[in-house]
C-alpha positions, 0 to 999 in steps of 0.5 A: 569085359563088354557087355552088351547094350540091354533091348531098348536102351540102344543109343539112337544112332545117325548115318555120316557120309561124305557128299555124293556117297551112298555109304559111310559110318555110323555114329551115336546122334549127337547131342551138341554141334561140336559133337557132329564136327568131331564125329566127321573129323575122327570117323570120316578123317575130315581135316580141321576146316569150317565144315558143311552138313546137309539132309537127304534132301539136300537142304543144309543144316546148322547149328541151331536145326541139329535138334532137328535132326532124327535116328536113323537119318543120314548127314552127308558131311562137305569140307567146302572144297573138291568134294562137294556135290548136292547129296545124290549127284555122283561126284565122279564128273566133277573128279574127273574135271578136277583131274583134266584141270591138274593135268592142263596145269601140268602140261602147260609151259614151264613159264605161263606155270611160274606166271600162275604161282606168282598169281595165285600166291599174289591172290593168297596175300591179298585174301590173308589181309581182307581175312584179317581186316575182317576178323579185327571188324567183326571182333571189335563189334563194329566199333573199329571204322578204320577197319571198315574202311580198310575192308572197303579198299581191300576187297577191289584189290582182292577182286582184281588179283582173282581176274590174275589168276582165271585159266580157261582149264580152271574155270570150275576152281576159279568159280568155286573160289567166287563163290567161297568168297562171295560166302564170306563177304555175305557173312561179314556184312549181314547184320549181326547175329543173324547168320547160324554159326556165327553169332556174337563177336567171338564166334563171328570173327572165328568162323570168318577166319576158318572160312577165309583159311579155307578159301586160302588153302585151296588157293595155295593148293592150286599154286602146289599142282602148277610145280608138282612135275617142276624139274630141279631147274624150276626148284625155285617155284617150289621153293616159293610155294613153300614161303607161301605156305609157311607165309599162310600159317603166319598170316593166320596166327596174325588174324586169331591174334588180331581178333582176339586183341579186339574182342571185348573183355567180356567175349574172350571167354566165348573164343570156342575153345578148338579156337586154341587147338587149330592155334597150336597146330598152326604154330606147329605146321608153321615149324614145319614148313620153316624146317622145309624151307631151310631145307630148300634153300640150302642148295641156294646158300651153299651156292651163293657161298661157294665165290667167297669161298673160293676167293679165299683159298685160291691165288688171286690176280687183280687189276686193283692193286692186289699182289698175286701171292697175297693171301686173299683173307687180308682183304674184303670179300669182292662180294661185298665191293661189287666183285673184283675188275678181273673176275 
């Protein structure tokens, strides 16, 4: 049976909101970082991403100033995409620009639309190596120079797929993308140990592969808009939407490993252990949109059959030699010597 919490001894306690909310709920001060990050996650529904948190002020807090924080002070928590606002400023402009940009994007042409997937899956590709290369240099301590160096060529070719992808109906997506990138180069190039958050070389590494995979899946979201109202016609863009999202949960297996093989022996007990957790959901979304790809590419399979089928069971004339009453499966498939003279 409950009972109730002696006069006194009540649990100091916390406001959570998201960015730009006046309300939210209420949550016991927590004591740890990682307690803030589940709080915002399990109360707020937040999905697993690097997270942002500020005070009424406005001025953002960190791991090492959350023993600042006081009962009865509100933190309003940013996952880093749509929602973000400065604590107090209404988020509803901001919706509605997001919205007239998806539906620019919807009523476009269907081919400047498949020209803006191909872009923004083009630009998706090139952040998962610079996410990699920068995962394995920060792992590594530093101490990789090749890995510098790839880092160096990457990010032009990151930049110059970033100017494939700028639509005057998306400017303020595109100027979000700029600045999230901008974020992590930052990261990665300060000197060691002195951004909060992302000290020593697991932590470093494992925070600049959350804040790529965040910027990534924003880009991938961007590509989804562009084929929500795709007719069966134009399935195939959808279909490459999903290899790009199942490509994405491959990519950033491929980055925790990367990293995790560079760490010194003695940080790999310093791999925060959600580390693992994010891992296990990856590999499963990964199954996911597997099973969802095969699903979409199944029309296409059964398509592609369909001439050897039919090559097979019907009566066959050919200027090639073949006897018409000849049973078809004596001889190769005209697929594969470049079709039949008479078909």
């Amino acid at each position: 049976m409950w009972t109730p919490t002696p006069p006194g001894r009540a649990a100091a306690r916390i406001y959570l909101r998201q960015v730009g909310s006046k309300t939210g709920v209420v949550a016991k001060l927590p004591l740890a970082w990682s307690e803030l990050v589940s709080l915002a996650e399990t109360k707020m529904g937040f999905m697993q991403r690097p997270l942002r948190f500020f005070l009424d002020t406005g001025d953002e807090i960190d791991e090492d100033g959350l023993g600042l924080v006081k009962a009865n002070e509100a933190i309003y928590v940013s996952g880093g995409g749509d929602d973000w606002a400065p604590p107090g400023e209404s988020t509803a402009d901001r919706t509605s620009d997001s919205t007239s940009d998806a539906l620019a994007m919807l009523h476009s042409k269907p081919a400047q639309r498949h020209r803006t997937v191909f872009a923004l899956a083009n630009l998706s590709h090139h952040l998962q190596r610079e996410r990699g290369t920068s995962c394995t240099w920060l792992a590594s301590g530093r101490s990789i120079p090749n890995f510098k160096t790839l880092l160096v060529q990457i990010r032009p070719e990151v930049d110059a797929a970033l100017k494939r992808v700028v639509r005057p109906e998306a400017q303020q997506w595109f100027d979000q993308i700029v600045a999230l990138i901008a974020t992590e180069r930052h990261a990665v190039d300060a000197a060691p140990n002195s951004i909060a958050g992302r000290t020593g070389e697991a932590g470093a590494f494992y925070a600049t592969l959350r804040g790529y995979s965040e910027v990534i899946s924003l880009v991938l979201e961007e590509a989804a808009v562009a084929v929500e109202s795709e007719s069966s016609s134009a399935a195939a863009t959808a279909t490459f939407v999903q290899f790009s999202r199942l490509k994405e949960t491959q990519a950033t297996e491929r980055g925790f490993l990367s990293g995790a093989l560079a760490l010194p022996a003695a940080q790999l007990d310093s791999i925060p252990n959600r580390a693992f957790a994010d891992l296990v959901v990856c590999v499963h979304q990964a199954k996911i949109h597997e099973t969802s790809l095969q699903e979409m590419l199944q029309p296409y399979v059964a398509d592609a059959a369909t001439p050897c089928m039919q090559w097979r069971l019907q009566p066959h004339a050919c200027s090639g030699g073949c006897n018409p009453t000849q049973q078809k499966a004596a001889h190769p498939c005209p697929c594969s010597r470049g079709g039949c003279p008479t078909r």
